[in-house]
C-alpha positions as CSV (number, residue, x, y, z in Angstrom):
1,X,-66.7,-189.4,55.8
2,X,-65.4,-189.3,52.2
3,X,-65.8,-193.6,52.3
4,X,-69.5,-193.3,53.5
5,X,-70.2,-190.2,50.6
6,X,-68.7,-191.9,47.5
7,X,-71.0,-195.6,49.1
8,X,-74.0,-193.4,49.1
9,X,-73.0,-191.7,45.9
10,X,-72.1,-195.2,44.1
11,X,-75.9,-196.6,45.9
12,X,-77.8,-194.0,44.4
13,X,-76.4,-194.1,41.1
14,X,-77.2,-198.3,41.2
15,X,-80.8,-197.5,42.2
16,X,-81.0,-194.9,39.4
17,X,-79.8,-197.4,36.9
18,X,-82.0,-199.7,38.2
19,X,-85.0,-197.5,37.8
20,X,-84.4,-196.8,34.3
21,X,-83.3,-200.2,33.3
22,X,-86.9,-200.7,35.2
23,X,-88.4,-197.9,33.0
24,X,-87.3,-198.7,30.0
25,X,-88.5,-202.3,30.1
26,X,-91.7,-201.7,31.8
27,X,-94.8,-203.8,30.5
28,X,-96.7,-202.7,28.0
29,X,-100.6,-203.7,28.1
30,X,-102.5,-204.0,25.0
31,X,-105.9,-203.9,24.6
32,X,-107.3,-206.7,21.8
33,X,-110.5,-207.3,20.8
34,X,-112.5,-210.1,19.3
35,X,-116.5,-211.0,18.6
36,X,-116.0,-214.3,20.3
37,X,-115.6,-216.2,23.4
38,X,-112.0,-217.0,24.5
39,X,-112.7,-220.6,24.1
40,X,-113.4,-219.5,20.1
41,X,-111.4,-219.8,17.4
42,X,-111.2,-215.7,17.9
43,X,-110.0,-216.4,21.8
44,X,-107.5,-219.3,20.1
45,X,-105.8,-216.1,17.9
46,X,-105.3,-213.9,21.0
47,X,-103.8,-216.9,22.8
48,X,-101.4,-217.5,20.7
49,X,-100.6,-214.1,19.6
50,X,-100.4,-213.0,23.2
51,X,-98.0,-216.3,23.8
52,X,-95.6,-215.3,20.9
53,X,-95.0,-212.0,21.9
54,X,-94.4,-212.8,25.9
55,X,-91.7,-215.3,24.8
56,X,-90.3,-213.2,21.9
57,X,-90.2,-209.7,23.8
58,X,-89.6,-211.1,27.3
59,X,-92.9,-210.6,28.6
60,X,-92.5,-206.7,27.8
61,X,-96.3,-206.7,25.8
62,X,-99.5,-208.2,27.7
63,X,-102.1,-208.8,26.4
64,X,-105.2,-207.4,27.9
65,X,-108.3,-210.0,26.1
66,X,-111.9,-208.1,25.7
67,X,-113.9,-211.0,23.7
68,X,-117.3,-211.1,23.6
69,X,-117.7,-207.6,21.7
70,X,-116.7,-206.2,25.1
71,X,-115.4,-203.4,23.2
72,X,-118.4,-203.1,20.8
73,X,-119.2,-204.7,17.2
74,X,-116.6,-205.0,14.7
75,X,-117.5,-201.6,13.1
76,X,-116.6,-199.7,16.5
77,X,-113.5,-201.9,17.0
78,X,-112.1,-201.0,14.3
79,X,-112.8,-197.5,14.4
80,X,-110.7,-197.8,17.6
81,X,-108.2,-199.2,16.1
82,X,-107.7,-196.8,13.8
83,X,-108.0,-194.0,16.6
84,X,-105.5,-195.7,18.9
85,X,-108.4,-196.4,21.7
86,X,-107.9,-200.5,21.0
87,X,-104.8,-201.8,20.4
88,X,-105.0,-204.8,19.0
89,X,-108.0,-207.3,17.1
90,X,-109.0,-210.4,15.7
91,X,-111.5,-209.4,13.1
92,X,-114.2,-211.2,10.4
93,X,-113.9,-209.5,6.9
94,X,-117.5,-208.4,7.3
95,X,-116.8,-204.8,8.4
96,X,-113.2,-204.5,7.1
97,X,-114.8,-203.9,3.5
98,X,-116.2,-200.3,5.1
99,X,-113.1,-199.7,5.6
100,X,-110.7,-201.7,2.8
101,X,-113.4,-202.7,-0.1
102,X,-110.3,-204.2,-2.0
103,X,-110.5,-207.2,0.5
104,X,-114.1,-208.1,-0.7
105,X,-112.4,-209.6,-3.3
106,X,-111.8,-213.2,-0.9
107,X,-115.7,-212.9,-0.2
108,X,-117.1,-213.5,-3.2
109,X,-119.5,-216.2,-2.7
110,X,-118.5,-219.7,-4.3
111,X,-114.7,-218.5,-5.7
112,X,-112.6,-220.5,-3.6
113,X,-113.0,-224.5,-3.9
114,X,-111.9,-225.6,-0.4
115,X,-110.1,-224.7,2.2
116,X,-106.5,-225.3,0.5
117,X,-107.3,-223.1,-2.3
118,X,-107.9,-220.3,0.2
119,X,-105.1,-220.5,2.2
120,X,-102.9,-221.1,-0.9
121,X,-104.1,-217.7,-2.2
122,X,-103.9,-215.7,1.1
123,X,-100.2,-216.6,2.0
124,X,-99.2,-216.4,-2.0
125,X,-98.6,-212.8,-4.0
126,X,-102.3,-212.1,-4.3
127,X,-103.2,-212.4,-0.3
128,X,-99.8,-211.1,0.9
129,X,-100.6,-207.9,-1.2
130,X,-103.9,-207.5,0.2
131,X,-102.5,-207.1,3.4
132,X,-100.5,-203.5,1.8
133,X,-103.8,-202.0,1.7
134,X,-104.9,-201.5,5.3
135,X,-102.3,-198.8,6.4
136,X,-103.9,-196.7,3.5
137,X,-106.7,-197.0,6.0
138,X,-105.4,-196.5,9.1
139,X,-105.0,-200.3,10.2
140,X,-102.0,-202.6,10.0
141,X,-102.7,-205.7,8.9
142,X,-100.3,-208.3,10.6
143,X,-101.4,-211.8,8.6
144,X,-104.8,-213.6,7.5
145,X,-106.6,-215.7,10.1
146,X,-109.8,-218.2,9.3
147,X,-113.0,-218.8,10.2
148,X,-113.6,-221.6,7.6
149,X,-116.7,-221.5,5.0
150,X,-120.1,-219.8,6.1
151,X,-123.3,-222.1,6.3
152,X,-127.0,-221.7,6.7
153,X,-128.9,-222.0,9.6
154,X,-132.5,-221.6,10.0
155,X,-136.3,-221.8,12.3
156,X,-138.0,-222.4,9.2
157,X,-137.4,-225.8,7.2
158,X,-134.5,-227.5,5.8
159,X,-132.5,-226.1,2.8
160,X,-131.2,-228.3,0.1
161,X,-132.1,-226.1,-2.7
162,X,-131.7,-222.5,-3.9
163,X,-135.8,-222.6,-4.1
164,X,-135.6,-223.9,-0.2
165,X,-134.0,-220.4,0.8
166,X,-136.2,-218.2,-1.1
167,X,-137.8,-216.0,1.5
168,X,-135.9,-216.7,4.2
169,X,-135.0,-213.8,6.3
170,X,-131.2,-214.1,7.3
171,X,-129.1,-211.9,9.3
172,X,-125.9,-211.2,7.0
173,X,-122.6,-209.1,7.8
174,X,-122.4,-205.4,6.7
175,X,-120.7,-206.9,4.0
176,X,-121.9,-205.4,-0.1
177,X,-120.2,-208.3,-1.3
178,X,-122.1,-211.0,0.0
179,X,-125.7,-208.9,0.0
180,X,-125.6,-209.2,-4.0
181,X,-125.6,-212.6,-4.1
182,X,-128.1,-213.4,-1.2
183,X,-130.5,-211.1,-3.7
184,X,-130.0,-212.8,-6.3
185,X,-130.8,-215.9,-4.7
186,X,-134.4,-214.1,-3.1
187,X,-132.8,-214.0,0.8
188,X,-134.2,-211.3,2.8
189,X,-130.4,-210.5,4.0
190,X,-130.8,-208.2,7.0
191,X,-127.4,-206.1,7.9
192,X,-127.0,-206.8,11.5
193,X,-124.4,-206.4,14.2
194,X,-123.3,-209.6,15.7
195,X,-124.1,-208.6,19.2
196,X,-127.7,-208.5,18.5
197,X,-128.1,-211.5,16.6
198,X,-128.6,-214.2,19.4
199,X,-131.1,-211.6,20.2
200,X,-132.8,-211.3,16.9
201,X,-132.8,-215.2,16.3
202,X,-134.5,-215.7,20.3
203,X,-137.4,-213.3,19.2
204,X,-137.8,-214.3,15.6
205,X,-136.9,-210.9,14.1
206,X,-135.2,-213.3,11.5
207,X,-135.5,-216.5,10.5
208,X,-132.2,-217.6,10.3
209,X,-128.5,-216.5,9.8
210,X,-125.1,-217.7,7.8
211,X,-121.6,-218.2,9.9
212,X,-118.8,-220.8,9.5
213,X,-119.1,-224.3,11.6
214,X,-117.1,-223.1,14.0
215,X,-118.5,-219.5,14.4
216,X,-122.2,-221.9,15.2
217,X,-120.5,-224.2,17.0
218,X,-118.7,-221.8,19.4
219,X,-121.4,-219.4,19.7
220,X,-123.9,-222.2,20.4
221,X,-126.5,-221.6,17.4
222,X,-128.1,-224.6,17.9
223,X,-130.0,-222.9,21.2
224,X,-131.8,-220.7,18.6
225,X,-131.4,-222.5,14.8
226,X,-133.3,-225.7,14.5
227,X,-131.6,-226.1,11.0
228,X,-128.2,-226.1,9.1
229,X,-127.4,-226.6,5.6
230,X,-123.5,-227.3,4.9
231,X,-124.1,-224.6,1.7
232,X,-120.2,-223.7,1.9
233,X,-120.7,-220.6,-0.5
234,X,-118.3,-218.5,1.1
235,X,-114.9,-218.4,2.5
236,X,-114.5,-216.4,5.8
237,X,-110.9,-214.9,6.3
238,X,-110.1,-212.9,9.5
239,X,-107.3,-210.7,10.2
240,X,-105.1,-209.6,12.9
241,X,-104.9,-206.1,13.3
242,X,-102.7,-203.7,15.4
243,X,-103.5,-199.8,15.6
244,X,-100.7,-198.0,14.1
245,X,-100.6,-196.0,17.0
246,X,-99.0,-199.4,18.8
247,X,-97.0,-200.1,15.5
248,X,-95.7,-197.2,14.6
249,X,-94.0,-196.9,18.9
250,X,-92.0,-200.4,18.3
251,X,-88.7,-200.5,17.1
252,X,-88.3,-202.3,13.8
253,X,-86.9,-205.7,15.4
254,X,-90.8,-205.4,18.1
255,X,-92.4,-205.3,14.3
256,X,-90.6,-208.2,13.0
257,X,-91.9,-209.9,16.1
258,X,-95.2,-208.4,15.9
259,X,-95.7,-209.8,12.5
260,X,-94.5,-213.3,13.5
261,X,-97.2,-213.2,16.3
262,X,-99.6,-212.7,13.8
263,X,-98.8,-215.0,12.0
264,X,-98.9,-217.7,14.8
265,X,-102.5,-216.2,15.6
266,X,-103.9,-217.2,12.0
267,X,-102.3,-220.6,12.2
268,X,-103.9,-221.2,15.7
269,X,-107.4,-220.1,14.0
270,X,-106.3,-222.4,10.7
271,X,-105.7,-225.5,13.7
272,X,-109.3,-224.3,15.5
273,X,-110.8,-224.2,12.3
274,X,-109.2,-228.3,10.7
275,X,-110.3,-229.4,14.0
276,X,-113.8,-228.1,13.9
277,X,-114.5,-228.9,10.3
278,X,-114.2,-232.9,11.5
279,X,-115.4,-232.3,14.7
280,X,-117.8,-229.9,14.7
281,X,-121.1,-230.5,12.7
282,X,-121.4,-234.0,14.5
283,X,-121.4,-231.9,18.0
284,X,-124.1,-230.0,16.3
285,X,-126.1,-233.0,15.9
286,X,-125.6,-234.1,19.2
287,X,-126.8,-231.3,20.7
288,X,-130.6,-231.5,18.3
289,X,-129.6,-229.7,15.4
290,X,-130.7,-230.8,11.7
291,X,-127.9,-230.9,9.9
292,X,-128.4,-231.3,5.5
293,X,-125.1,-232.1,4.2
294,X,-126.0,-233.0,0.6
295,X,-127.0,-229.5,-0.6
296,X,-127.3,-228.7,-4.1
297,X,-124.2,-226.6,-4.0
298,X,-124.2,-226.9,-8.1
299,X,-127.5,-225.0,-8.5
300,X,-126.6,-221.9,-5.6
301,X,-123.0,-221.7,-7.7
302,X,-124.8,-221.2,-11.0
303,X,-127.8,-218.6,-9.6
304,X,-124.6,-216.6,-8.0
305,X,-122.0,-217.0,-11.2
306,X,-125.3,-215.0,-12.9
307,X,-123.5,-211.8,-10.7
308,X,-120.2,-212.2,-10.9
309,X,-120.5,-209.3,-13.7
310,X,-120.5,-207.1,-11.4
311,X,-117.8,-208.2,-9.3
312,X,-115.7,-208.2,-12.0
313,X,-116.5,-204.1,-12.1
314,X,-115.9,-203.9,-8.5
315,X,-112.7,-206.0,-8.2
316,X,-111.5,-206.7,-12.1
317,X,-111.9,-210.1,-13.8
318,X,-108.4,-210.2,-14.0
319,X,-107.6,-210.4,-10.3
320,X,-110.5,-212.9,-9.9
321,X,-109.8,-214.8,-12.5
322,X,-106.2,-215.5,-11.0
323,X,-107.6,-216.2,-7.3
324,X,-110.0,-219.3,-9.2
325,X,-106.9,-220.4,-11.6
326,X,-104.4,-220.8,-8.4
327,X,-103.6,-224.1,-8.1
């Protein structure tokens, strides 16, 4: 009687342990967001962070993917994010400057000379301090991503000049930054969400719009745009994002890996973006677009360094100064 107790005793206690050894490792599912398709350069950020963390964790973090703005526009993600509702997100600067205007800074429109430059800045001093900012609004920044540098498409007419895109109504980001030079260079910027752009562009609400090669290329512009102009004038940085509420939950060894999956997301958009850059504007052609490549970059530099005054007041000449002297 006593040999059967203590083998029922010492069963119990093993399925005990087991169930908190269970518990305590359960899977964790994480909701992230991104404006894209999975197949994006978005989609190719949540792959890889979602890979880094199932092989660094053990498989303890899924990742749950809701592209497509399933979630909502970048505005309501991150409000999410900073409520705890989303977990995780790939995001455009566009509607991070709402919420951290210091970041504006990297979209100033013609400051970066390629593609080097900006990455050199955003993983040196300048960038890596940027990144400090976020939890003073309720996001945790994890590392920069890419998009590449924003271009012009358009229903109207080619643009090779700044006198071609005088008039032209095209959908910008929420994004102040940007809005003061398309002024001064007479666009009609209209604010708009990206979930109603393809929208606005099928029924000719506006003319026209602005994205990097491979946000056109993955999002299929060429259905609606019947012209691009490689203009180039700004660099598009993205960011990985967790919700503190995740964050601040993990132990401080789940950060460190957090971080490193982060940074493996930016690389994979960095890779999306190399390959796209070589690849991607011939695709466009393929598929009908009109693609002007020698635009006058010169003469849209020299109407936007005419307002660089008052970035200086926003963001300090000092600091912009040292982003154009990095070598």
């Amino acid at each position: 009687m006593k040999k059967n107790w203590f083998k029922k005793t010492l069963f119990s206690c093993a399925v005990i342990a087991s169930m908190a050894s269970t518990s305590a490792f359960a899977e964790q599912s994480l909701k992230m967001a991104y404006a894209l398709a999975k197949d994006s350069h978005y989609g190719a950020a949540a792959n890889a962070f979602e890979k880094s963390l199932a092989e660094s964790t053990n498989g303890k973090f899924k990742i749950e993917h809701f592209a497509n703005s399933a979630l909502g526009g970048e505005r309501e993600v991150i409000e999410g994010l900073q409520l705890g509702t989303v977990d995780a997100a790939v995001l455009s600067t566009g509607a991070i400057l709402n919420f951290v205007p210091q970041a504006g800074v990297f979209d100033i429109p013609f400051l970066f000379r390629d593609l080097a430059h900006a990455r050199k800045v955003l993983d040196g001093q300048i960038g890596q301090d940027m990144l400090k900012e976020f939890p003073k609004r309720g996001l945790v920044a994890l590392a920069w991503g890419e998009q590449g540098f924003r271009h012009l498409t358009n229903n109207k007419h080619a643009v090779k000049e700044p006198a071609d895109a005088k008039g032209l109504k095209i959908r910008t980001t929420e994004n102040p930054v940007h809005l003061l030079a398309f002024k001064q260079l007479g666009i009609l910027a209209t604010p708009m969400a990206w979930p109603e752009v393809q929208t606005a562009l099928q029924q000719g609400t506006i003319d026209g719009q602005e994205n990097p090669t491979s946000v056109i290329v993955s999002a299929k512009l060429n259905q609606q745009q019947k012209f691009m102009s490689l203009t180039g004038h700004v660099y598009a940085p993205a960011v990985i994002i967790v919700s503190p509420s995740v964050y601040d939950s993990l132990s401080d060894d789940e950060k460190a890996k957090f971080v490193e999956a982060g940074k493996k997301a930016g690389q994979a958009m960095r890779d999306f973006v190399d390959n796209v850059e070589k690849s991607g504007v011939q695709t466009l052609k393929d598929a009908g677009m009109q693609v002007t490549e020698d635009v006058d970059r010169d003469a849209f530099a020299k109407i936007v360094k005419e307002v660089y005054p008052e970035y200086y007041k926003q963001f300090s000449k000092e600091l912009i100064d040292s982003i154009e002297n990095t070598k």
